[in-house]
C-alpha positions as CSV (number, residue, x, y, z in Angstrom):
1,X,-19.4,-16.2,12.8
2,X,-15.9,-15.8,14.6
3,X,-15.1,-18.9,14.3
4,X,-15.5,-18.0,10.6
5,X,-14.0,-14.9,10.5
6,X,-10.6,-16.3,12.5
7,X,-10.4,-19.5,9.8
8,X,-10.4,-16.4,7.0
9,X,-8.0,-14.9,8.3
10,X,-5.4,-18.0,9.0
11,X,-6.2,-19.1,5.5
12,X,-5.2,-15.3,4.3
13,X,-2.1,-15.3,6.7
14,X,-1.0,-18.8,5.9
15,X,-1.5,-18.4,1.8
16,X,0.3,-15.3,1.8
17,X,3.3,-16.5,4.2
18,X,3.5,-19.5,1.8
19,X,3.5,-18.2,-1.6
20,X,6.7,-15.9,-0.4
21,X,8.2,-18.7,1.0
22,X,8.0,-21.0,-2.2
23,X,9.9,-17.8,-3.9
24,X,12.4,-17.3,-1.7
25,X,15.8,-18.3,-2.3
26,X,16.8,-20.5,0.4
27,X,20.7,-20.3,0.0
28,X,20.8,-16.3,0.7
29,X,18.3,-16.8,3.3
30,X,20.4,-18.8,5.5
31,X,23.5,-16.3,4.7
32,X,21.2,-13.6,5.9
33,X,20.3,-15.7,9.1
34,X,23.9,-16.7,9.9
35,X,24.7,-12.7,10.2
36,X,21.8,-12.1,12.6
37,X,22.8,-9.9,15.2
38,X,22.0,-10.0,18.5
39,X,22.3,-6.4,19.6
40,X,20.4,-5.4,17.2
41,X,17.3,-7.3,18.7
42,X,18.7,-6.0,22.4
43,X,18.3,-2.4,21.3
44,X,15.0,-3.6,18.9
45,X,13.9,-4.8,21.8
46,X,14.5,-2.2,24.1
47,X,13.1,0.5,21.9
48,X,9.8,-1.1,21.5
49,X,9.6,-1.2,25.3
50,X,9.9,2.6,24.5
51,X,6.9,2.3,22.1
52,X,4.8,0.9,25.0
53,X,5.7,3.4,27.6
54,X,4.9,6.2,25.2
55,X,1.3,4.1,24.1
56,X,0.6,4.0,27.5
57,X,1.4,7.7,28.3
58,X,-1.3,8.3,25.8
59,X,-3.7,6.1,27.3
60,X,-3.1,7.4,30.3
61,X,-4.2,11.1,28.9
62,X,-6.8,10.0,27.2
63,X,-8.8,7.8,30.5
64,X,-8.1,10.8,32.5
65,X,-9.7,13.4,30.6
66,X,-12.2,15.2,33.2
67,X,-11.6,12.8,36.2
68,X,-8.6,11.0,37.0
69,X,-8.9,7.4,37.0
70,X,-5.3,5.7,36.1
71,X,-1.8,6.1,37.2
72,X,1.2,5.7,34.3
73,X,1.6,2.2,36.0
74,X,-1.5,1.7,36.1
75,X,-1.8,3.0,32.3
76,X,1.0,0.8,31.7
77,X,-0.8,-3.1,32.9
78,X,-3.8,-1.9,30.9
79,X,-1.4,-1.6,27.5
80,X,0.2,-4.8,28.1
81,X,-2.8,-6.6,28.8
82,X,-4.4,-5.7,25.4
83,X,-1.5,-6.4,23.7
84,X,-0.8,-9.6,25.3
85,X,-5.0,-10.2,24.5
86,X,-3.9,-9.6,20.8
87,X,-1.4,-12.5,20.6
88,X,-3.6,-15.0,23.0
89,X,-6.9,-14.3,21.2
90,X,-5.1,-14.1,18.1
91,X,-7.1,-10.8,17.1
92,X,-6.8,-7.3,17.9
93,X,-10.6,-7.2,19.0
94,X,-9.8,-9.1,22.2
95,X,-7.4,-6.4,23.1
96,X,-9.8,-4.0,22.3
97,X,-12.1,-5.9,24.4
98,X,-9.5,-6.1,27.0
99,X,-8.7,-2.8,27.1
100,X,-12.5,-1.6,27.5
101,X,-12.9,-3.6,30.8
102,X,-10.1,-3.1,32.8
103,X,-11.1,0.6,32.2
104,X,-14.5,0.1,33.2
105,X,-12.6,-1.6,35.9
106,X,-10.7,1.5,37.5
107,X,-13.6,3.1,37.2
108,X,-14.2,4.9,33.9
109,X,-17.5,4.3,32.9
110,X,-18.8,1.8,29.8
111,X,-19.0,4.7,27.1
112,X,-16.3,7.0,28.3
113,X,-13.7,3.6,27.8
114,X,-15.1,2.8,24.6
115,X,-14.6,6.1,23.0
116,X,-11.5,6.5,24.9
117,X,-10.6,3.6,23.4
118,X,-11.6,4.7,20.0
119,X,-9.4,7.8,20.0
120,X,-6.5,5.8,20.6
121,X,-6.7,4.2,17.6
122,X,-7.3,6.7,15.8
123,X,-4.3,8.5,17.3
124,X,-1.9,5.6,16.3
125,X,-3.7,6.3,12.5
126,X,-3.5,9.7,12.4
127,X,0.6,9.4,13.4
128,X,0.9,7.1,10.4
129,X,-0.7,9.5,8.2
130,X,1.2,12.3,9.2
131,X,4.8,10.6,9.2
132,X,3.9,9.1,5.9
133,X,3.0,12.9,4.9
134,X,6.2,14.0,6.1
135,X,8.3,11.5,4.1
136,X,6.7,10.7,0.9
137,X,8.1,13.0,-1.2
138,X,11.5,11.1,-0.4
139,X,9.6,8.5,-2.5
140,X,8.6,10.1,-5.6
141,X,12.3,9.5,-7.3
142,X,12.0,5.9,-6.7
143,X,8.7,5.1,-8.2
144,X,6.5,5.4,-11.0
145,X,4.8,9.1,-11.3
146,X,1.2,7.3,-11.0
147,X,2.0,5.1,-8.1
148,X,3.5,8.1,-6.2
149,X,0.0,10.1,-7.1
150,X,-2.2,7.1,-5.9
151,X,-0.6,7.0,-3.1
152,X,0.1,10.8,-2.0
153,X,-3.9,11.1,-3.0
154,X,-4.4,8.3,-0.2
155,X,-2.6,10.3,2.1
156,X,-3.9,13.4,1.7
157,X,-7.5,12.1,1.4
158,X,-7.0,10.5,4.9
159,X,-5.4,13.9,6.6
160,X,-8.6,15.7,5.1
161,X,-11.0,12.9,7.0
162,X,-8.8,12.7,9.9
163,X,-8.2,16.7,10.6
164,X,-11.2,17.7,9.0
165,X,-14.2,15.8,9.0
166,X,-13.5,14.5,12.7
167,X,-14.0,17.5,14.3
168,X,-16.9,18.6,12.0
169,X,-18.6,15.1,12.9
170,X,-18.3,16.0,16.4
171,X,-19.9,19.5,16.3
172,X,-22.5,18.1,14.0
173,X,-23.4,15.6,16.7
174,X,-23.1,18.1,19.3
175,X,-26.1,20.3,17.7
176,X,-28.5,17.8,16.3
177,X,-28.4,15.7,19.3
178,X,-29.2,17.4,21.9
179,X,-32.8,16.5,22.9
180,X,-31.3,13.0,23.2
181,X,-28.1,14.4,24.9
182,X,-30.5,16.1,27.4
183,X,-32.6,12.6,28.1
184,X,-29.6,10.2,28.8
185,X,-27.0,11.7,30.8
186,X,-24.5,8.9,29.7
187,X,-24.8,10.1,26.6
188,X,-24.2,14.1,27.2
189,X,-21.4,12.9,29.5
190,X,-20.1,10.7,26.5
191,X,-20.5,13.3,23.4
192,X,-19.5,16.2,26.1
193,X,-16.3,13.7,26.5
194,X,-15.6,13.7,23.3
195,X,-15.8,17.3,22.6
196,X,-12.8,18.3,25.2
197,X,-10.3,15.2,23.7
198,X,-11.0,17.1,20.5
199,X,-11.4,20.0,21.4
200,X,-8.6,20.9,24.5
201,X,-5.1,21.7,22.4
202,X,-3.0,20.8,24.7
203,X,-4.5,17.0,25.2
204,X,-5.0,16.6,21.6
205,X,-1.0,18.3,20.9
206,X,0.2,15.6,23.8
207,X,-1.9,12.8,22.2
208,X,-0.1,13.5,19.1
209,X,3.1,14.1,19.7
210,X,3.1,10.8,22.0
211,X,2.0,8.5,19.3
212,X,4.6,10.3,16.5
213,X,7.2,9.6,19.3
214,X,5.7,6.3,19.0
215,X,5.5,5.0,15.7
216,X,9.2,7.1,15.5
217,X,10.6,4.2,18.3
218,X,9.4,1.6,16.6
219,X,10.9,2.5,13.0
220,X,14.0,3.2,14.7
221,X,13.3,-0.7,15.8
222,X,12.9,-2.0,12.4
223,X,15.6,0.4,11.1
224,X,18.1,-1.5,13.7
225,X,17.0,-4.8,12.4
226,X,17.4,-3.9,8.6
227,X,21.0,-2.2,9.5
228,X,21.7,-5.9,10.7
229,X,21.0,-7.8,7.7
230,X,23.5,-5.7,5.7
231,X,21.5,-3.4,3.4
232,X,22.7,0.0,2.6
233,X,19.9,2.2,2.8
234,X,19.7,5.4,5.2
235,X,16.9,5.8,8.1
236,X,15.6,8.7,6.2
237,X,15.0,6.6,2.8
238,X,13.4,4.1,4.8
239,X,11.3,6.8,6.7
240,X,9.6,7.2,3.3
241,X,8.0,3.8,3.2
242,X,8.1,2.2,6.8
243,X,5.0,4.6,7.7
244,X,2.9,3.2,4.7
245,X,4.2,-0.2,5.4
246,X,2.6,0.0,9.2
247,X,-0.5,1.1,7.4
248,X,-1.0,-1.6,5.5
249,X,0.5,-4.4,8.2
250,X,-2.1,-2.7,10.0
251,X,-5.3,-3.7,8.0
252,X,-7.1,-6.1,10.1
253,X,-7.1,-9.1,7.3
254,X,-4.5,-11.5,8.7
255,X,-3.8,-13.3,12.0
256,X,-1.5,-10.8,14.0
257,X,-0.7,-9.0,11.1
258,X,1.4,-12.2,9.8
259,X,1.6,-12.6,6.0
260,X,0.0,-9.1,5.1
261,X,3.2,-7.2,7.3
262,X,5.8,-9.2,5.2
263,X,3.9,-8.6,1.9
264,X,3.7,-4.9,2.9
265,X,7.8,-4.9,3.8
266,X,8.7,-6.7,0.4
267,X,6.6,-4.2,-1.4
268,X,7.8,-1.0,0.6
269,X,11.6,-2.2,0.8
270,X,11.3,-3.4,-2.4
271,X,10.9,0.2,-3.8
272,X,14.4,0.8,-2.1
273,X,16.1,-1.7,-3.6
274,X,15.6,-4.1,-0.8
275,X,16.1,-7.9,-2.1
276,X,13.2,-9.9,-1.1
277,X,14.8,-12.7,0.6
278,X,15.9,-9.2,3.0
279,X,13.0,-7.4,3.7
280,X,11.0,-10.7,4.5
281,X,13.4,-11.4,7.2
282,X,13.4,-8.3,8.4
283,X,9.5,-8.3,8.9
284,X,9.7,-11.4,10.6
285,X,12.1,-10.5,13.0
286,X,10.3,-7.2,14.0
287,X,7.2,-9.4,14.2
288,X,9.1,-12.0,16.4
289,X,10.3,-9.3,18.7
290,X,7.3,-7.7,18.7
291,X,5.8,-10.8,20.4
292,X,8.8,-11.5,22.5
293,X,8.9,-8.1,23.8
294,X,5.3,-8.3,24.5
295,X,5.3,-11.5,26.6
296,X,8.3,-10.4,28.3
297,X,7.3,-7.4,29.6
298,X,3.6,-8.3,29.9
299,X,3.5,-11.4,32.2
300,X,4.8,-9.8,35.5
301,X,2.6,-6.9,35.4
302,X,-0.4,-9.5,34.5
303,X,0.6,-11.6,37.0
304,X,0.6,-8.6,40.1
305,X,-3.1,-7.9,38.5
306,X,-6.6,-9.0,40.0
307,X,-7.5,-11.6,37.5
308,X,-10.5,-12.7,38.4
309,X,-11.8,-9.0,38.7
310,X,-11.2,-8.6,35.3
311,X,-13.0,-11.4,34.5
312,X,-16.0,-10.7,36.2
313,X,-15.9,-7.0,34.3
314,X,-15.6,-8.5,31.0
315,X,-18.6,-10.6,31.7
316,X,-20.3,-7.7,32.8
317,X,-19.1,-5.3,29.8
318,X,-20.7,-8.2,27.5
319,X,-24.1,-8.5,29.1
320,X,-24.3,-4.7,29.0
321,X,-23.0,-4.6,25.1
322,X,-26.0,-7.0,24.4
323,X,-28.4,-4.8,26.1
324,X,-27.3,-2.4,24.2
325,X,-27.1,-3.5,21.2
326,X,-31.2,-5.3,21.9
327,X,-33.8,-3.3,19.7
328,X,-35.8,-1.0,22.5
């Protein structure tokens, strides 16, 4: 079944890649590589490290609700491990994987790390939504009426599930569980968990505003990357469509979000005016220096981390998801 789902996924990643590359036009696609500029994949570079510092803050707040089990360096290996998990596994469920059992590993337990785990995606979601709520008017003058209204009725649809129905969820689960809650104190510790990440304002305003500053870093990435190839659009124009682009790039139908990113950055540049042959490059550099940066600044922590500890965790955290996951 993985083996499956991985070969669906090449074969989505692969067709798409192609198909723009039999469109492009090869001549102003090696006058837009001849301009490349360096700096701008120095300071690219240096303000996704940004983006990983901030992630990790986040992670770190979100592990050490009620007990404190992770430094920010600590928080830091455990980012770059998952994200180096994403490019070796070639799917973002190995760093999610990854990320589960190194937490279990400094000492949070098996349901506290998932859920933790859980709300950090969900955090990097909601900042999408919200930047893409910020800036989308910017967009209506650029687009058709009913495009704009499909899309603003996405967005407002997801701020209603994210801001509304979450917390309801919660208290709902918090009040019709609570014989069960009572029985299995890992679950009361887990749904009680839950209910102060949601719950405490200041942990969920930190959470927040650490993944806006986030996302923010790495547009001002792809921003510095665009600047380079020579289009004349302003940061704030782009602001309207690089938060929908990272929603799309971010749908888990591709191999490392290859072929479904660059569709997503023709489309969204596109809007703007933004040749093809341009915005393709531009979302493979930022996906090159995503991976660059990643492997750069990931090896030396993995390699000053207890390997074989981390093995013998994710082992464990698979024998104990198959329990689980076994009909009582």
């Amino acid at each position: 079944m993985k083996q499956t789902s991985l070969i669906i996924k090449l074969i989505i990643s692969m067709g798409i890649l192609a198909i723009f590359l039999f469109r492009l036009d090869m001549a102003t696609v090696r006058d837009i590589v001849t301009h490349i500029s360096a700096s701008a994949w120095v300071y690219a570079i240096l303000l996704i490290i940004a983006q990983m510092c901030l992630l990790s803050l986040r992670w770190q707040i979100l592990l050490n609700i009620g007990r404190r089990h992770l430094t920010f360096q600590d928080s830091v290996k455990v980012t770059l491990a998952s994200m180096l998990a994403n490019l070796l596994l070639i799917t973002s469920v190995g760093g999610i994987f990854v990320r589960i059992a190194l937490a279990v590993q400094y000492g949070a337990s098996l349901l506290k790390s998932f859920i933790a785990t859980a709300i950090d995606r969900v955090m990097t979601l909601a900042a999408l939504i919200i930047l893409s709520a910020i800036f989308l008017p910017m967009l209506a003058p650029k687009i058709d009426s009913e495009l704009f209204q499909t899309i603003a009725l996405c967005v407002g649809l997801s701020l209603i599930l994210l801001f509304g129905f979450m917390p309801l969820f919660v208290k709902y689960l918090s009040q019709t569980l609570p014989g069960l809650t009572r029985q299995d104190r890992r679950i009361r510790y887990g749904l009680r968990y839950l209910q102060v990440a949601l719950r405490h304002k200041k942990i969920l305003a930190m959470s927040i505003i650490t993944s806006l500053l986030a996302q923010s870093a790495y547009f001002i990435a792809v921003y510095c990357v665009a600047v380079s190839t020579g289009i004349d659009v302003s940061f704030w124009k782009m602001m309207a469509v690089l938060p929908v682009i990272a929603l799309i790039a971010s749908l888990p139908i591709g191999v490392g979000g290859w072929g479904v990113r660059e569709g997503a950055f023709i489309f969204g540049l596109g809007l703007l005016g933004v040749p093809l042959e341009t915005a393709f490059l531009i979302s493979v550099q930022i996906g090159l220096i995503g991976m660059l940066t990643t492997v750069l600044a990931g090896l030396p922590m993995i390699l000053t981390m207890d390997i074989s500890h981390v093995k013998t965790q994710a082992v464990l955290l698979t024998s104990r998801l198959r329990d689980a996951a076994r009909p009582k």
